[in-house]
DRENDOKOL-21124 format. One record per residue (C-alpha): residue number from 1; residue in one letter; x, y, z. Coordinates in pm, 1 decimal, always signed. Each point is the difference from the previous one (the first is absolute). Example, Ala and Ser with C-alpha at 12.3 -4.5 7.8 and 13.67 -1.06 7.14 Angstrom:
BEGIN
SITE  pos  code         x         y         z
SITE    1     A   +1230.0    -450.0    +780.0
SITE    2     S    +137.0    +344.0     -66.0
//
This chain:
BEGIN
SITE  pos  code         x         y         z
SITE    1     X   +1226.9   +1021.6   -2277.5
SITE    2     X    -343.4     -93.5    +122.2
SITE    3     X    +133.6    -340.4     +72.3
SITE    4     X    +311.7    +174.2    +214.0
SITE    5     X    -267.9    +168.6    +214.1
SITE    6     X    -187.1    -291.8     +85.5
SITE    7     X    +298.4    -225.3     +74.4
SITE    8     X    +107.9    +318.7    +308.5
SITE    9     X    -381.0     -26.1     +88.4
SITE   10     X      +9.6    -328.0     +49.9
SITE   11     X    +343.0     -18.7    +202.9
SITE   12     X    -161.0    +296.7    +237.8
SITE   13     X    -287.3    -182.3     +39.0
SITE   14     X    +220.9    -315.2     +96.6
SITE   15     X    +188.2    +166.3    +240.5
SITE   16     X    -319.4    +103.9    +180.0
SITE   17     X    -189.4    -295.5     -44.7
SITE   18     X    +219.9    -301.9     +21.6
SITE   19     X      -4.4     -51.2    +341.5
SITE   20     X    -384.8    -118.0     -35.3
SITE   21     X     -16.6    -306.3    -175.5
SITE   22     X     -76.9    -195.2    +264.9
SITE   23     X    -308.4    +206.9    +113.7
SITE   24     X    -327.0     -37.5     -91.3
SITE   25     X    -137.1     +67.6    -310.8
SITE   26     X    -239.7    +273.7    +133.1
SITE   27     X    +307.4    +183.0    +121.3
SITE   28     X    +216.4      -8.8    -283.3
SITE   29     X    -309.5    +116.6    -214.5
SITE   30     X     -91.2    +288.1    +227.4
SITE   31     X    +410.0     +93.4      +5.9
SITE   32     X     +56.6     -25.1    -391.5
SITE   33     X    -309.4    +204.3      -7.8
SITE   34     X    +119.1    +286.4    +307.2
SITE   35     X    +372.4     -13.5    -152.6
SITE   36     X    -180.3    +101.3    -358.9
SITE   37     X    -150.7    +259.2    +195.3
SITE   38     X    +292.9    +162.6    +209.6
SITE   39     X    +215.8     -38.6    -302.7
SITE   40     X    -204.5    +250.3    -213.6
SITE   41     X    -117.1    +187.7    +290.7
SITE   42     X    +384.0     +86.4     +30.8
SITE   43     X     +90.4     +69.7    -291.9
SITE   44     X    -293.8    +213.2     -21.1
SITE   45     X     +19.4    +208.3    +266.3
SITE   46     X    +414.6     +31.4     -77.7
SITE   47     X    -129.5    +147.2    -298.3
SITE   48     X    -253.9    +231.3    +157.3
SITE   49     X    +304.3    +133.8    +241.1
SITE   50     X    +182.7    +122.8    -274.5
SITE   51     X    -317.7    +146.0    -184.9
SITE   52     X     -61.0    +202.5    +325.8
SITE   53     X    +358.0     +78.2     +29.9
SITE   54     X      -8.5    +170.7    -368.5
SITE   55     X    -351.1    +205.1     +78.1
SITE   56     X    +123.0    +117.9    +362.8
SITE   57     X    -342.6    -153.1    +203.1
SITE   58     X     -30.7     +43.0    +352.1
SITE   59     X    +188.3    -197.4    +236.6
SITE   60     X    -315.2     -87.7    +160.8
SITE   61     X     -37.3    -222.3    -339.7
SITE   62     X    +341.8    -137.7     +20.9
SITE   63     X     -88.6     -85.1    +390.6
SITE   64     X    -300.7    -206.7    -140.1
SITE   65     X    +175.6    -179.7    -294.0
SITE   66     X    +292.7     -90.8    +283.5
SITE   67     X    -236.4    -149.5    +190.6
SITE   68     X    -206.5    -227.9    -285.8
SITE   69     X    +389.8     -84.6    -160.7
SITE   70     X    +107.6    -101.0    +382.9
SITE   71     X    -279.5    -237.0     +20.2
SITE   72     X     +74.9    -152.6    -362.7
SITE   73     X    +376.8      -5.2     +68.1
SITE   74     X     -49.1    -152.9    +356.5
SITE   75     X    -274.8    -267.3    -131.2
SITE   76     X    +286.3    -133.8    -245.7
SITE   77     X    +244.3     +10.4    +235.6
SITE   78     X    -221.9    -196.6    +190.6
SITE   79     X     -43.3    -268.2    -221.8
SITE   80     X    +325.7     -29.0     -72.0
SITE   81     X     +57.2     -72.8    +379.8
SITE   82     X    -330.5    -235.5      +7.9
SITE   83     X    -127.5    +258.3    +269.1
SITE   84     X    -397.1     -84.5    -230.8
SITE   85     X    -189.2    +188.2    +221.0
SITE   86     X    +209.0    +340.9     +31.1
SITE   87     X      +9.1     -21.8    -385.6
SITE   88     X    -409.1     +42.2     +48.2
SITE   89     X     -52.9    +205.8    +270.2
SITE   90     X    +196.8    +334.7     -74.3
SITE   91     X    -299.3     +51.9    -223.8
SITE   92     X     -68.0    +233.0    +297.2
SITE   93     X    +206.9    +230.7    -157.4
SITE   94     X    -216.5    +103.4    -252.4
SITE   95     X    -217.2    +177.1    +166.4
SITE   96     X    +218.9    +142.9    +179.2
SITE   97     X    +149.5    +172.3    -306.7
SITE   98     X    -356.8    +151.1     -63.0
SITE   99     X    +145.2    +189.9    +327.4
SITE  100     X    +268.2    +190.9    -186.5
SITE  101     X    -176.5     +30.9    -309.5
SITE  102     X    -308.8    +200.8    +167.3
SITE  103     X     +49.6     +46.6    +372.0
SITE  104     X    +307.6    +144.8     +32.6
SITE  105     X     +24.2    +126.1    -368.9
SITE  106     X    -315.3    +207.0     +82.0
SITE  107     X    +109.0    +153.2    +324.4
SITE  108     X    +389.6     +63.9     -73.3
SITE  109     X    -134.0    +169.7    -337.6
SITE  110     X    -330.6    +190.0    +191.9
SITE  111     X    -200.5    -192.9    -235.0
SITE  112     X    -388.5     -60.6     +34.3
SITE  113     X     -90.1    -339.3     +40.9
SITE  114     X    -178.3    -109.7    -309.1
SITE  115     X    -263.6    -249.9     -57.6
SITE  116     X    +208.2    -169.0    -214.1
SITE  117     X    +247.2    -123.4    +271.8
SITE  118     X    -258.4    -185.1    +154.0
SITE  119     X     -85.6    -230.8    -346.3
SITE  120     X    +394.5     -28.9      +8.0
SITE  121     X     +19.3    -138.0    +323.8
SITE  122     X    -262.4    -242.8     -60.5
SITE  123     X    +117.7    -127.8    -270.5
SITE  124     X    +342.5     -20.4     +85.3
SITE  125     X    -185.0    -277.0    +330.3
SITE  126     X    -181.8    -157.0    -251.6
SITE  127     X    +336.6     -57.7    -230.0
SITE  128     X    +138.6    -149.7    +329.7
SITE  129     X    -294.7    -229.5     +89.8
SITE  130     X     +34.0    -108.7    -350.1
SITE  131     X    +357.4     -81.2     +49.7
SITE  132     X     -82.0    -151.7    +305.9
SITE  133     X    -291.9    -210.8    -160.4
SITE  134     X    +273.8    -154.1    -250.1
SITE  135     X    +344.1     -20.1    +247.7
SITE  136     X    -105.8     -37.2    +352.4
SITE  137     X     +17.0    -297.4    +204.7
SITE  138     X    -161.2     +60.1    +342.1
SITE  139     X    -305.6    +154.4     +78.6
SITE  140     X    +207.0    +244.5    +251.5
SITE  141     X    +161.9    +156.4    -278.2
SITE  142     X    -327.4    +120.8    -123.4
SITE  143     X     -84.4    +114.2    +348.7
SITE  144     X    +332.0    +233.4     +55.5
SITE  145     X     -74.0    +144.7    -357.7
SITE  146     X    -327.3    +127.2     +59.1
SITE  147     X     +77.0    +130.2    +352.6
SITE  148     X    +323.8    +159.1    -155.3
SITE  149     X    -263.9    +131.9    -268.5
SITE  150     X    -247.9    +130.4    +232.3
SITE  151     X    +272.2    +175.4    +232.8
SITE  152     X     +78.2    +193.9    -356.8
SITE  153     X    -376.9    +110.1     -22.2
SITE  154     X     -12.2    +142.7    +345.0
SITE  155     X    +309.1    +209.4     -70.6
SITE  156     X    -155.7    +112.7    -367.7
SITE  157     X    -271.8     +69.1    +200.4
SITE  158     X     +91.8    +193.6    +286.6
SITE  159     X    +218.5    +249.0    -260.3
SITE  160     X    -263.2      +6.6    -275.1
SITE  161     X    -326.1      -1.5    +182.1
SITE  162     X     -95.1    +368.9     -43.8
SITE  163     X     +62.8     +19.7    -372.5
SITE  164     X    -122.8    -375.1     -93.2
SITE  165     X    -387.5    -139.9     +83.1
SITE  166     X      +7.2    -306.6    +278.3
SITE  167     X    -209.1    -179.0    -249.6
SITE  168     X    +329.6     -59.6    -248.1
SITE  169     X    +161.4     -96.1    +297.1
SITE  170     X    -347.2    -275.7     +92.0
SITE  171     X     +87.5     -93.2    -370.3
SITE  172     X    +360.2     -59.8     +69.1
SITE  173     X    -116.3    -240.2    +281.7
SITE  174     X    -191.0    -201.7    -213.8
SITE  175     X    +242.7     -52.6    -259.2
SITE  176     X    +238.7     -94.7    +242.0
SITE  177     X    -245.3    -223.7    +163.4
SITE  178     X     -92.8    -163.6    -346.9
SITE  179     X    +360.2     -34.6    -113.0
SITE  180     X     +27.3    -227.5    +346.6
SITE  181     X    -290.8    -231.3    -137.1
SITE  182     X    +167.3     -26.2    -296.3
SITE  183     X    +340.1     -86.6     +66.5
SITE  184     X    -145.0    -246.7    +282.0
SITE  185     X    -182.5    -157.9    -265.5
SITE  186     X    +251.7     -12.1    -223.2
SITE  187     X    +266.6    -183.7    +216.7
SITE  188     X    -305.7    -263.5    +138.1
SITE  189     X     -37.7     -64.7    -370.2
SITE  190     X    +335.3     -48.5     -76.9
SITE  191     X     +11.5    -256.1    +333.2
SITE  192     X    -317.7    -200.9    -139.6
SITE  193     X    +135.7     -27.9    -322.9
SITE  194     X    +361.2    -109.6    +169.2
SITE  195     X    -182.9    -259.3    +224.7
SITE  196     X    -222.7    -162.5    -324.4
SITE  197     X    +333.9     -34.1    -197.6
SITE  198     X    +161.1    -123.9    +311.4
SITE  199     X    -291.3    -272.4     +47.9
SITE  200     X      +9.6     -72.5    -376.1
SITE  201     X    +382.8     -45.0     +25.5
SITE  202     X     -91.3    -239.7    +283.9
SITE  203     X    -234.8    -259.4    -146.9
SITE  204     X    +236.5     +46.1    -297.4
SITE  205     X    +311.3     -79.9    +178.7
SITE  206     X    -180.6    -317.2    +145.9
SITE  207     X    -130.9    -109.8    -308.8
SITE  208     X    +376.4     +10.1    -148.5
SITE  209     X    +159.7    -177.0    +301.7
SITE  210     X    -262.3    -285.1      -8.8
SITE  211     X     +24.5     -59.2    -339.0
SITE  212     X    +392.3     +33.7     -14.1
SITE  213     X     +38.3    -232.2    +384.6
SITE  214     X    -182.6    -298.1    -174.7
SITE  215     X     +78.6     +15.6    -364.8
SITE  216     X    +140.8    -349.2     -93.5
SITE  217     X    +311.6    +147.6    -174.4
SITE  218     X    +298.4     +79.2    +245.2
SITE  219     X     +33.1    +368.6     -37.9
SITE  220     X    +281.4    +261.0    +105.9
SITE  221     X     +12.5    +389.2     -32.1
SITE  222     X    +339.5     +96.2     +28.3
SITE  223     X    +225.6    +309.1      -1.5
SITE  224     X    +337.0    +119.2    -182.7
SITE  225     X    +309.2    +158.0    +244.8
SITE  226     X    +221.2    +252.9    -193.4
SITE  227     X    +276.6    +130.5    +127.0
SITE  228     X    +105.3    +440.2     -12.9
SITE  229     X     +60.7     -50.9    -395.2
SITE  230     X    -348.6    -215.1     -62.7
SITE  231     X    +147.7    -334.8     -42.1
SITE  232     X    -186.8    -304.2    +149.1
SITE  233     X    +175.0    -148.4    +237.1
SITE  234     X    -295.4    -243.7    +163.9
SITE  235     X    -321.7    -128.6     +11.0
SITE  236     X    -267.9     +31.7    +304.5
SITE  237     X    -279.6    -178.5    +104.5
SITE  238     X    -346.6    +249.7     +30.7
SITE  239     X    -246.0    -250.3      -9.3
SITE  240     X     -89.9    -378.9     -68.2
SITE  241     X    -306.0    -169.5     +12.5
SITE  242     X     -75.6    -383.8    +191.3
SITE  243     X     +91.7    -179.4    -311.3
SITE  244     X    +356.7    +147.9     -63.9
SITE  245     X     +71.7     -71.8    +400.5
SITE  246     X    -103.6    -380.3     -60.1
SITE  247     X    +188.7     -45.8    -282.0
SITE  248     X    +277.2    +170.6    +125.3
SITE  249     X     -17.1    -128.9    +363.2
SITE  250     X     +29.5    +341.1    +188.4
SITE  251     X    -258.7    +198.6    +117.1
SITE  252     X     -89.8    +374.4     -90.7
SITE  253     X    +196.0    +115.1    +341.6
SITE  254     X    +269.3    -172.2    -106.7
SITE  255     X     +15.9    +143.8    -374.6
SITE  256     X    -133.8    +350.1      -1.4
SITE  257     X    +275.2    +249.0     +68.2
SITE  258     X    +272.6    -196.4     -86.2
SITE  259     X    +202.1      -4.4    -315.9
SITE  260     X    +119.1    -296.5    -188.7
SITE  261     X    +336.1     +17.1    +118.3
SITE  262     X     -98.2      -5.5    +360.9
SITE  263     X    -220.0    -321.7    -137.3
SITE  264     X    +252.9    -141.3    -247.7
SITE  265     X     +89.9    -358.2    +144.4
SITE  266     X    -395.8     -69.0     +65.5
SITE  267     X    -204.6     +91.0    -266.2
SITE  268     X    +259.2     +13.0    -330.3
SITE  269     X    +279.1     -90.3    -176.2
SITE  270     X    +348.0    +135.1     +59.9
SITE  271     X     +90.9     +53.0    -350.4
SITE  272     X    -388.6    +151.8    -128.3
SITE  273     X     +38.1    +394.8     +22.1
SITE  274     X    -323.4    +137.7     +46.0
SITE  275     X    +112.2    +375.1     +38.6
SITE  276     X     +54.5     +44.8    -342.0
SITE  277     X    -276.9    -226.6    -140.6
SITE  278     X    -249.7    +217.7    +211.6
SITE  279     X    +167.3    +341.7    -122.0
SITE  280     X     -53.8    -207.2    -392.4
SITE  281     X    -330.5     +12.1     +78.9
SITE  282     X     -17.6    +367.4    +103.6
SITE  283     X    +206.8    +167.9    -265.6
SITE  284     X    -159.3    -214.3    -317.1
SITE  285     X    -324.8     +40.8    +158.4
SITE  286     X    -124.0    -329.2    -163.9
SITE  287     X    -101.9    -289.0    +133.4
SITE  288     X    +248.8    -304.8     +90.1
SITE  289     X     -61.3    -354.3     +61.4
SITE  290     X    +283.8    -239.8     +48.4
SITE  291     X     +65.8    -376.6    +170.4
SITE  292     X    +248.8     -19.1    +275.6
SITE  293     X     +31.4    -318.9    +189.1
SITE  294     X     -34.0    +193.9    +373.5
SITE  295     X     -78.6    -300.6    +185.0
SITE  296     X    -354.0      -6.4     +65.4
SITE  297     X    -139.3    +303.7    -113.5
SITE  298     X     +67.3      -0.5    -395.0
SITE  299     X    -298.7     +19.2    -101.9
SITE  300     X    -100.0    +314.2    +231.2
SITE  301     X    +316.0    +159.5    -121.2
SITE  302     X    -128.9     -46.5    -434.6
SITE  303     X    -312.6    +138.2     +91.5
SITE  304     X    +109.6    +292.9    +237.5
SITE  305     X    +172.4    +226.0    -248.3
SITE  306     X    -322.5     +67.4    -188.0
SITE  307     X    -172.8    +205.1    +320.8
SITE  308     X    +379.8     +98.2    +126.2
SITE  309     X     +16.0    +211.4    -334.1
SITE  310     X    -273.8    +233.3     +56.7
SITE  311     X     +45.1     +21.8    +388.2
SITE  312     X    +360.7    +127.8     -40.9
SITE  313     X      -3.2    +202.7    -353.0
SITE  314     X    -208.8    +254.0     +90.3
//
């Protein structure tokens, strides 16, 4: 059963997510992570609904957990229609929901405004900067937020000043202005660390092409075609390195992209089927080494299947 309900995670989370695999790394991280996020935070407040449905609340309450499940509905709607940065910035619903909850809640009931609206409010703006610490990607998004947040304080203020100190409110500010820091702080962190992996990934990169453009051994990395129903049906060129064009006579331009059918009368035999050698290779998962008289380049081809192995079965 448990297995059941991870296999319709997982195809949810594919439908939302598949269309990022050739982003960054930093994005698909933050989106796993804000998909994680908006999927609970959905079912959660679903659940909520229904509590308050069952204990009668106010509507003022249902008003405020519309507005939090419209921002967690439209954030995965928006990154199901790559629209990143709506999926971030509707935080600016939540405080608006603190609105409903105490706001309007206090003066559609003729309720007092109690201290402990204010400590709701500010931490529903901290939640948010939180959020926005982890899942933003411009520094504007932080800026509409806290404007949004301090248009919220001037209303809770101008409603609840005669019943609640100006020094909760002071302490409001600060939060707010501390939750800023921290959620700038957080996303400059997050871009350091991006740029050192991105500069490690660099000098790593360089080492690997050096190393693979003047190793003695000719060298290909190739790829596997299937058709609808998975079955190979060719080979293509990704990559070669200066000895495999000199033995073979072509250079990379004229390799990399093409398949071995498009290449057939220049570099191989007529009768030698490489399509389903290479799928061998793949589906055993072992290592093959074999001697085929391919004009010039036999003795590439006996040593190539040893790295083509582990490039293709992963």
């Amino acid at each position: 059963m448990s297995f059941m309900k991870w296999n319709a995670y997982q195809r949810i989370n594919d439908y939302f997510l598949a269309g990022y695999k050739d982003h960054s790394i930093e994005i698909q991280k933050r989106l796993n992570l804000l998909f994680i996020f908006d999927f609970i935070g959905v079912i959660s407040f679903f659940l909520l609904f229904i509590f308050r449905l069952t204990v009668k609340s106010s509507v003022y309450h249902y008003l405020g957990d519309l507005f939090i499940l419209t921002f967690l509905v439209v954030s995965l709607a928006s990154i199901k229609l790559k629209k990143i940065y709506y999926a971030t910035t509707f935080i600016i619903l939540l405080p608006l929901s603190t609105l409903a909850y105490h706001v309007l809640n206090n003066l559609g009931n003729n309720h007092p405004f109690a201290i402990e609206s204010i400590f709701s409010l500010s931490i529903f703006i901290m939640i948010g900067y939180l959020f926005l610490g982890l899942f933003a990607l411009k520094n504007f998004q932080l800026i509409i937020y806290t404007l949004v947040s301090l248009l919220i304080l001037s209303i809770h203020y101008y409603f609840g000043r005669h019943e609640i100190s100006i020094v909760y409110y002071f302490a409001c500010i600060v939060c707010l202005l501390i939750g800023y820091l921290i959620s700038y702080f957080i996303i400059r962190l997050f871009r350091d660390m991006l740029n050192l992996t991105k500069e490690a990934l660099h000098v790593s990169e360089q080492k690997y092409i050096s190393l693979f453009s003047n190793m003695m051994d000719g060298f290909a990395y190739l790829k596997i075609n299937s058709d609808k129903n998975d079955q190979p049906i060719d080979v293509v060129f990704v990559e070669v390195n200066n000895a495999f064009e000199s033995f073979v006579g072509k250079s990379r331009t004229e390799l990399v992209g093409k398949t071995t059918t498009e290449l057939q009368n220049d570099i191989q035999e007529k009768d030698f089927d490489w399509v389903n050698l290479l799928n061998r290779v793949v589906a055993d998962k072992n290592e093959l080494r074999i001697e085929q008289f391919l004009r010039t380049w036999i003795n590439i081809f006996t040593s190539m299947f040893f790295l083509l192995k582990r490039i293709i079965s992963f």
